[in-house]
C-alpha positions in Angstrom: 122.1 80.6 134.1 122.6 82.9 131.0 120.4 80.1 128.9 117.5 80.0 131.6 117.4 84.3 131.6 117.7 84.1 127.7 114.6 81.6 127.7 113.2 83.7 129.8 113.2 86.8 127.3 112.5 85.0 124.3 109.5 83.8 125.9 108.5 86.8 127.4 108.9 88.9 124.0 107.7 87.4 121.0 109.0 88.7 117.7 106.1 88.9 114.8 107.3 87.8 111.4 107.0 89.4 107.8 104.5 86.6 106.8 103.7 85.4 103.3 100.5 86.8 102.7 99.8 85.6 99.3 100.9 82.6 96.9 104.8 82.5 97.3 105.4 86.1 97.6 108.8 87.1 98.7 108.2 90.4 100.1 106.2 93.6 101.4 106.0 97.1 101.8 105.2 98.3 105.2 102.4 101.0 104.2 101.2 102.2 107.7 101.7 101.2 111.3 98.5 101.4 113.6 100.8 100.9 116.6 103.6 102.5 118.7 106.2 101.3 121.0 104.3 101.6 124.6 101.0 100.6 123.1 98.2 98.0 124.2 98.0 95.4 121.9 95.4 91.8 122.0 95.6 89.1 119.9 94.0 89.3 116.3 94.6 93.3 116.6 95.5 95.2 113.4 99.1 96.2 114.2 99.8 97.6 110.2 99.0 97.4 106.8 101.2 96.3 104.4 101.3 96.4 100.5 102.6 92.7 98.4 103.1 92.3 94.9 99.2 91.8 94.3 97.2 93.6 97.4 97.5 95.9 100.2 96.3 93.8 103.4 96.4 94.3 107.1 97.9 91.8 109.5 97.2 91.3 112.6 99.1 90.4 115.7 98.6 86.8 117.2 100.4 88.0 121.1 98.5 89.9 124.1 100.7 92.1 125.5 102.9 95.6 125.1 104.6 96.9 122.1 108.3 96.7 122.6 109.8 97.5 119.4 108.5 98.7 115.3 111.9 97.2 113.5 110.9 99.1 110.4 109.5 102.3 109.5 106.5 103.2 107.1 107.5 102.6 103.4 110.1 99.7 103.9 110.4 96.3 102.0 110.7 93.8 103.7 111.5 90.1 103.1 109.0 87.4 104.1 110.6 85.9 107.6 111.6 88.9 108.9 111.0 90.3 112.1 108.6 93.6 112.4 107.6 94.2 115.3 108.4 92.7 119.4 105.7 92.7 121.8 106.2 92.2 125.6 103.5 89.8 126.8 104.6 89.8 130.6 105.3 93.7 131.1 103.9 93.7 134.7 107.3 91.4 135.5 109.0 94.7 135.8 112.0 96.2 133.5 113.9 93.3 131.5 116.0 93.0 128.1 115.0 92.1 125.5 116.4 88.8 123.3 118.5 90.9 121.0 119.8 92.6 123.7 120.6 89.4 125.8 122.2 87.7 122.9 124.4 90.8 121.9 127.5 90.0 124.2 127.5 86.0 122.9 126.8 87.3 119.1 129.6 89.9 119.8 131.8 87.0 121.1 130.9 85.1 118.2 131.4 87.9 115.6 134.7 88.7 117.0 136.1 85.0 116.8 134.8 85.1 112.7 136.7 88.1 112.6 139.9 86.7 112.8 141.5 86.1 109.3 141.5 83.0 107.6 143.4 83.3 104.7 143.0 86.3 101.9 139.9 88.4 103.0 137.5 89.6 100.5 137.4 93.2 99.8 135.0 95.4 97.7 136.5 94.1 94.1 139.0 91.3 94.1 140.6 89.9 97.3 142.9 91.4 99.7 146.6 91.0 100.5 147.5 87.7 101.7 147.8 87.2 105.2 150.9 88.7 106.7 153.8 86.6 108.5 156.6 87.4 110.5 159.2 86.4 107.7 158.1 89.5 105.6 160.5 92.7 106.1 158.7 95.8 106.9 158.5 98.1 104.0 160.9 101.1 104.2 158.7 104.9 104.2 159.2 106.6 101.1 161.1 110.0 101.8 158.3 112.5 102.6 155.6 109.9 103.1 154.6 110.5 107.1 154.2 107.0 109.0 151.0 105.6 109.4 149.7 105.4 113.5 148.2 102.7 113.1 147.3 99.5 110.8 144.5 100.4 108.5 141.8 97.6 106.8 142.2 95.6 104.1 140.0 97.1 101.8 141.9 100.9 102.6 145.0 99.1 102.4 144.1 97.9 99.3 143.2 101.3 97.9 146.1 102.6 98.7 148.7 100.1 97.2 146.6 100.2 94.2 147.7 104.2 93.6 150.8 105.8 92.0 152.7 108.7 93.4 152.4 111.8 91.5 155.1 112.9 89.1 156.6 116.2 90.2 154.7 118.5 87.6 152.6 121.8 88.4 150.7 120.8 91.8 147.3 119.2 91.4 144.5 120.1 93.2 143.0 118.5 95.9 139.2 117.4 95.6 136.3 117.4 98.2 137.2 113.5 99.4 140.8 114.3 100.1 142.6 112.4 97.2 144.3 113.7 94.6 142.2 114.8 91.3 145.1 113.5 89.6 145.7 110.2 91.2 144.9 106.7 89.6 142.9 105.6 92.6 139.3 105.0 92.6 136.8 106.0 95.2 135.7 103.4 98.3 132.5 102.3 97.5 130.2 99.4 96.6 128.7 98.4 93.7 125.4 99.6 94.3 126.4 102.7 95.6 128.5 103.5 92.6 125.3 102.3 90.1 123.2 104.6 92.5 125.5 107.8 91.7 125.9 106.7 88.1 122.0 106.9 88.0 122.1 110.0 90.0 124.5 111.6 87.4 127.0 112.2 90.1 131.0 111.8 90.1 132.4 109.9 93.7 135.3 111.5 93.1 133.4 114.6 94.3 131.9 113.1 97.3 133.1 113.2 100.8 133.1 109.9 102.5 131.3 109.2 105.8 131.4 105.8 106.2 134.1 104.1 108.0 137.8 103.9 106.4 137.0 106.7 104.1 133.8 104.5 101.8 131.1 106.3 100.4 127.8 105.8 101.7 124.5 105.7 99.8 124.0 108.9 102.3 126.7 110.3 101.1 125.5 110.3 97.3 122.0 111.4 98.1 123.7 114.6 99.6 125.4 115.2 97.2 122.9 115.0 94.5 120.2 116.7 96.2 122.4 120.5 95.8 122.1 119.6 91.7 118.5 119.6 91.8 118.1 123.3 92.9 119.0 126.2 90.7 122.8 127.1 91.2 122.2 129.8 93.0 125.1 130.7 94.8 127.4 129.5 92.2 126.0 132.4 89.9 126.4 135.1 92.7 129.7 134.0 93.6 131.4 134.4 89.9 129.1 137.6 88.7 131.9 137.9 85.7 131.4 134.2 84.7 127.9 135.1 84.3 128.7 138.2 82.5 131.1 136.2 80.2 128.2 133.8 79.1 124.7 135.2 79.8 123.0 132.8 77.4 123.8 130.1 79.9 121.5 131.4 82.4 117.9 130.2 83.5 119.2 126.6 81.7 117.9 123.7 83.9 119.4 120.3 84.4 117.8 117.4 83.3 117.9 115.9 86.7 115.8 118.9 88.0 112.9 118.3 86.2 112.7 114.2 86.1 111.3 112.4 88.8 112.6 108.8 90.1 109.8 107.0 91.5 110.9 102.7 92.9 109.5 99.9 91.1 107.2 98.1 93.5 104.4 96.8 94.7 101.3 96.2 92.0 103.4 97.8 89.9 105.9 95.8 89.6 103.7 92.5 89.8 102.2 94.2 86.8 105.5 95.0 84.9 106.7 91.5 85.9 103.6 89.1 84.5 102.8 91.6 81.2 106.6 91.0 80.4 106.0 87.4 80.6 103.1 86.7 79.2 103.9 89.2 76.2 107.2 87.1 75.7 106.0 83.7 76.7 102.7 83.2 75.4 101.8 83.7 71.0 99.0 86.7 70.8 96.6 86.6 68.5 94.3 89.6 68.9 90.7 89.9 66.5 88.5 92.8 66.4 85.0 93.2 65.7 82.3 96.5 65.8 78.7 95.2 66.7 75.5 97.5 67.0 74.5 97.0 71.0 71.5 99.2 70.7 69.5 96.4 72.1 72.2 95.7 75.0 72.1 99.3 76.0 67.9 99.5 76.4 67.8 96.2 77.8 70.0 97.4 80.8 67.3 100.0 81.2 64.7 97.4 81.3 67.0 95.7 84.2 67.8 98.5 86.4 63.8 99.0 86.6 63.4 95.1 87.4 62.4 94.3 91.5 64.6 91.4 91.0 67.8 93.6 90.2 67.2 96.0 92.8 70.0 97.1 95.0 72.8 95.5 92.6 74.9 97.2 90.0 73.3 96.7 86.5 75.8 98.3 83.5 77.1 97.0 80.1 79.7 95.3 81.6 77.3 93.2 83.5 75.7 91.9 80.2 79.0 91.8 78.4 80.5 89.3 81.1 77.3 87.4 80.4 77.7 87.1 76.8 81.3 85.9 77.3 80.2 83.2 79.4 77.6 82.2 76.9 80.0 82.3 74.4 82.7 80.3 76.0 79.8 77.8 77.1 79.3 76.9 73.4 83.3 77.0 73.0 84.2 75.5 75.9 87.5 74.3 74.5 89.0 77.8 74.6 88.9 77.9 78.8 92.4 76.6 79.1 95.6 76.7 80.2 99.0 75.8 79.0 101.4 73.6 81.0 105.3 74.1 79.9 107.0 71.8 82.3 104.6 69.0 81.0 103.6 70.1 77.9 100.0 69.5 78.3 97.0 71.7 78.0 94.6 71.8 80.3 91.2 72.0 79.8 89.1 73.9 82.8 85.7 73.1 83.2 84.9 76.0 85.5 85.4 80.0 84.4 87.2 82.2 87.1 86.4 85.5 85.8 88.8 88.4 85.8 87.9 91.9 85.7 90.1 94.6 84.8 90.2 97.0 87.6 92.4 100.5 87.6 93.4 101.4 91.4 95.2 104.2 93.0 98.1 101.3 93.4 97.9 100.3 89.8 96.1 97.7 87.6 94.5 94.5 89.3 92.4 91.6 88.2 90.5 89.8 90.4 88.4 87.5 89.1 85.2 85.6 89.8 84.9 82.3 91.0 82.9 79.6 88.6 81.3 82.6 87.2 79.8 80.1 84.7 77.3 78.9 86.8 75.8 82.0 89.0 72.6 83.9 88.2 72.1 87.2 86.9 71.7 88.8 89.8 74.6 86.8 91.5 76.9 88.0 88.6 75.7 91.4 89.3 76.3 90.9 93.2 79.9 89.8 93.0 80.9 92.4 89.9 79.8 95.4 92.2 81.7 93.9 95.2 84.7 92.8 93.1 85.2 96.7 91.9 84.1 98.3 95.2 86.7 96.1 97.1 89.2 96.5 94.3 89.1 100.5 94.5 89.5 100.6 98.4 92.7 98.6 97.9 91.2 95.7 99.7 91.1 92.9 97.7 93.0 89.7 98.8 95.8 87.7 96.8 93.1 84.9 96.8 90.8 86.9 94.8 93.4 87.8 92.5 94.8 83.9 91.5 93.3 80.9 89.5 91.5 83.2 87.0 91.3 81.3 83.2 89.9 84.3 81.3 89.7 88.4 81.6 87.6 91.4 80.4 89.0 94.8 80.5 86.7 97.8 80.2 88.8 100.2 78.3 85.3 102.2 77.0 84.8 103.8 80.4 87.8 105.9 79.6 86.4 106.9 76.0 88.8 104.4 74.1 87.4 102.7 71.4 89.4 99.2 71.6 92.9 98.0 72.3 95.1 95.0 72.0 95.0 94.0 75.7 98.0 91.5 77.1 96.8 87.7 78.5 97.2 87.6 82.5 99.9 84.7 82.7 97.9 81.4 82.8 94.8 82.5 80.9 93.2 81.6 78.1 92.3 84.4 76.5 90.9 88.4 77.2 88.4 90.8 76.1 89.0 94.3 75.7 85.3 96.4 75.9 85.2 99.4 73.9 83.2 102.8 74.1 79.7 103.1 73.4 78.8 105.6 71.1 76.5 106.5 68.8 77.4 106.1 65.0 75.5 105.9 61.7 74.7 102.2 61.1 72.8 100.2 58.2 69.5 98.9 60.3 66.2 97.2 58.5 68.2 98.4 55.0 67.7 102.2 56.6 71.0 104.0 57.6 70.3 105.2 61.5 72.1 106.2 64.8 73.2 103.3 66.6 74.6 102.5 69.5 77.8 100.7 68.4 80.7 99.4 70.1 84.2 97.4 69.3 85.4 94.4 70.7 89.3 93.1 70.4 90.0 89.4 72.0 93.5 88.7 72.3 94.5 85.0 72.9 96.7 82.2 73.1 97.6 81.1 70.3 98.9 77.6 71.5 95.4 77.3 72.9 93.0 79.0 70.5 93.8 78.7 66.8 92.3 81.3 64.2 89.1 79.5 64.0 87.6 79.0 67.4 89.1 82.5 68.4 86.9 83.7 65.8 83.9 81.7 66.2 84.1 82.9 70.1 84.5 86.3 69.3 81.3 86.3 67.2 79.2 84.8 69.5 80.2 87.3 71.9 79.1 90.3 69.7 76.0 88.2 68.3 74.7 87.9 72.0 75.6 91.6 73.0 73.8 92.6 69.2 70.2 90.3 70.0 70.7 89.8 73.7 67.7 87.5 73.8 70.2 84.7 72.6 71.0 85.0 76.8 68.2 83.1 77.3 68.6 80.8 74.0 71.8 80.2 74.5 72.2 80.4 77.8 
């Protein structure tokens, strides 16, 4: 009877899973929920947006039916697999419980029988006592020591046999957790609390302990710390003769009060991950080169005015990712990829195209597909969507995987070049300088030029000093006489 009723509820609410939204991503960060408990909700509904390692994307619910339950709040992690949110598909059946709640008393059960000990228990460092048996003699109270009332845990117990009793010198004293400031013990609490207080700059042995059998909690040292970041106030107008004593102590900040602690996650740490690789993993090799684009420049004039353009982005980028695709057309060799595990290269005969793009979430690079073979104008088309979808946080994991080469437009922030880092897997990338005007040797006359600088960083297991230099001169020589587009092309 209690397997038909718990059948029942599982099939009346359905739990929605943390799905992998992306190429073997292990997690996500719940960014917004559209929904609340109570609310109507259809299948193929946005129910929340959540945030991976490469994109933010929205997911929507596959059940008709009432919202029964959010199990996690805006700005969570969550594993892939998880459970997120419960939604009543039969709520005209009338009031009912739901799974969790039908399975408590058997999980209870269950948790209960586990809890019986078999053999030394672990504790928070080490093991526990051994179990205890009826052979052992109690232990005789120490003269002044009151009886305990009743057994305490292993891990207290453990605590406690660990410390010395005080020698009878000047009384010591007591500190906010209720030990002694003297005594050898440590404070109850686990490892990543304690590395939390380290980082937080605060001692445990200050803390008092809310969690059960006196442990500090990861509450308890964000309490604690969040006093230290105001201005010790009360402190000062409590000892006025302290302050008189030293007055060149005063208006001195903490360090902690003017730092900021902001999580690793998300694009930014995708980003943080892959630079460290490929910076550590793959040989660079970066090359520069200044070319006059005076031509470039007017002919992107001439192509914003052409009928055939009209409607799509047309900018120096456009013509620069052109002239890379020309140049790695005539140098085909340098699309590749290297395989580690079977130490092969492999040669691509298609050119996913990365772009660079700088988002409110951090850097991205989506790329586009066989670039190699689309028109102008379909270059244009898929640049201007790429970077519109980019900057609205939209863009999928899809459009972010499989690229083989990169450009990143540092000029549009007035740099002149860089030494950009290789996505993992690529060949090779191009950083795009400003354009600016400079003196410049033209028809044996000195003029005002428009000039920019190039820098192509590679792999140098790929792309050897030669062909990285033949491909970044082909690049400038189409972006300095872009007529070799069509020559070349």
């Amino acid at each position: 009877m209690t397997m038909t009723a718990s059948t029942a509820n599982a099939q009346r609410f359905r739990e929605f899973k943390m799905p992998d939204v992306g190429e073997g991503l292990t997690e996500a960060e719940i960014l917004k929920w559209y929904v609340k408990p109570g609310d109507t909700v259809t299948d193929g509904q946005v129910v929340c947006e959540v945030e991976t390692a490469k994109a933010a994307v929205e997911l929507p619910i596959p059940y008709d039916g009432v919202v029964h339950e959010l199990n996690f709040g805006e700005g969570v992690t969550v594993d892939v697999g998880t459970v997120i949110i419960s939604v009543d598909t039969d709520p005209g059946a009338g009031p009912a419980t739901a799974p969790a709640a039908v399975e408590a008393p058997q999980e209870a059960a269950k948790a209960e029988e586990e809890a019986e000990p078999q053999g030394r228990q672990a504790v928070l460092v080490g093991y526990g006592a051994a179990p205890s048996s009826t052979k052992r003699r109690a232990r005789k109270p120490q003269p002044g020591v009151p009886a305990q009332p009743e057994p305490v845990s292993a891990a207290l117990q453990a605590e406690l046999n660990a410390r010395t009793a005080p020698a009878p010198v000047a009384p010591v004293a007591p500190v906010a957790n209720g030990t002694s400031a003297g005594s050898a013990g440590r404070p109850l609490a686990k490892p990543p609390v304690r590395k939390l207080a380290k980082d937080l700059g605060i001692d445990l042995a200050t803390i008092v302990p809310s969690g059960p059998d006196g442990i500090i909690t990861r509450e308890d040292v964000h309490a604690a710390a969040a006093p230290a970041v105001a201005p010790a106030a009360p402190a000062a107008a409590s000892a006025p003769v302290a302050e008189a004593v030293a007055p060149a102590e005063t208006g001195v900040v903490s360090a902690a009060a003017r730092e900021r602690r902001v999580p690793v996650k998300g694009v930014r740490k995708a980003t943080a991950q892959a630079m460290v690789a490929s910076a550590f993993t793959a040989p660079h090799v970066t090359e520069f080169i200044t070319v006059d684009v005076t031509r470039t420049m007017k002919l992107v004039q001439e192509l914003k005015q052409d009928p055939d353009m009209a409607g799509l982005r047309v900018n120096p980028l456009l013509l620069v990712a052109r002239a890379f695709l020309v140049a790695l057309k005539r140098h085909p060799e340098a699309n590749a990829a290297w395989d580690e595990a079977r130490q092969e290269i492999v040669y691509k005969d298609y050119v996913n195209l990365g772009i660079a793009a700088a988002t409110p979430r951090g850097l991205i690079v989506p790329n586009i597909k066989d670039a190699g073979v689309k028109t102008l104008p379909q270059l244009a088309a898929e640049l201007g969507d790429l970077v519109a979808t980019a900057r609205e946080g939209k863009t999928s994991p899809a459009a972010m995987s499989g690229g083989t080469v990169t450009i990143t437009n540092v000029g549009v922030f007035g740099v002149d070049t860089g030494t950009p880092i290789l996505n993992p897997g690529e060949s090779a990338i191009l950083a795009f300088g400003a354009v600016k005007l400079q003196p410049w040797v033209h028809k044996g006359k000195v003029k005002a030029r428009q000039v920019t600088t190039l820098a192509l960083s590679f792999d140098h297991r790929l792309i050897d000093g030669e062909l990285g230099s033949k491909l970044l001169a082909d690049i400038a020589a189409v972006l300095e006489r872009p007529k070799r587009l069509i020559t070349w092309g």
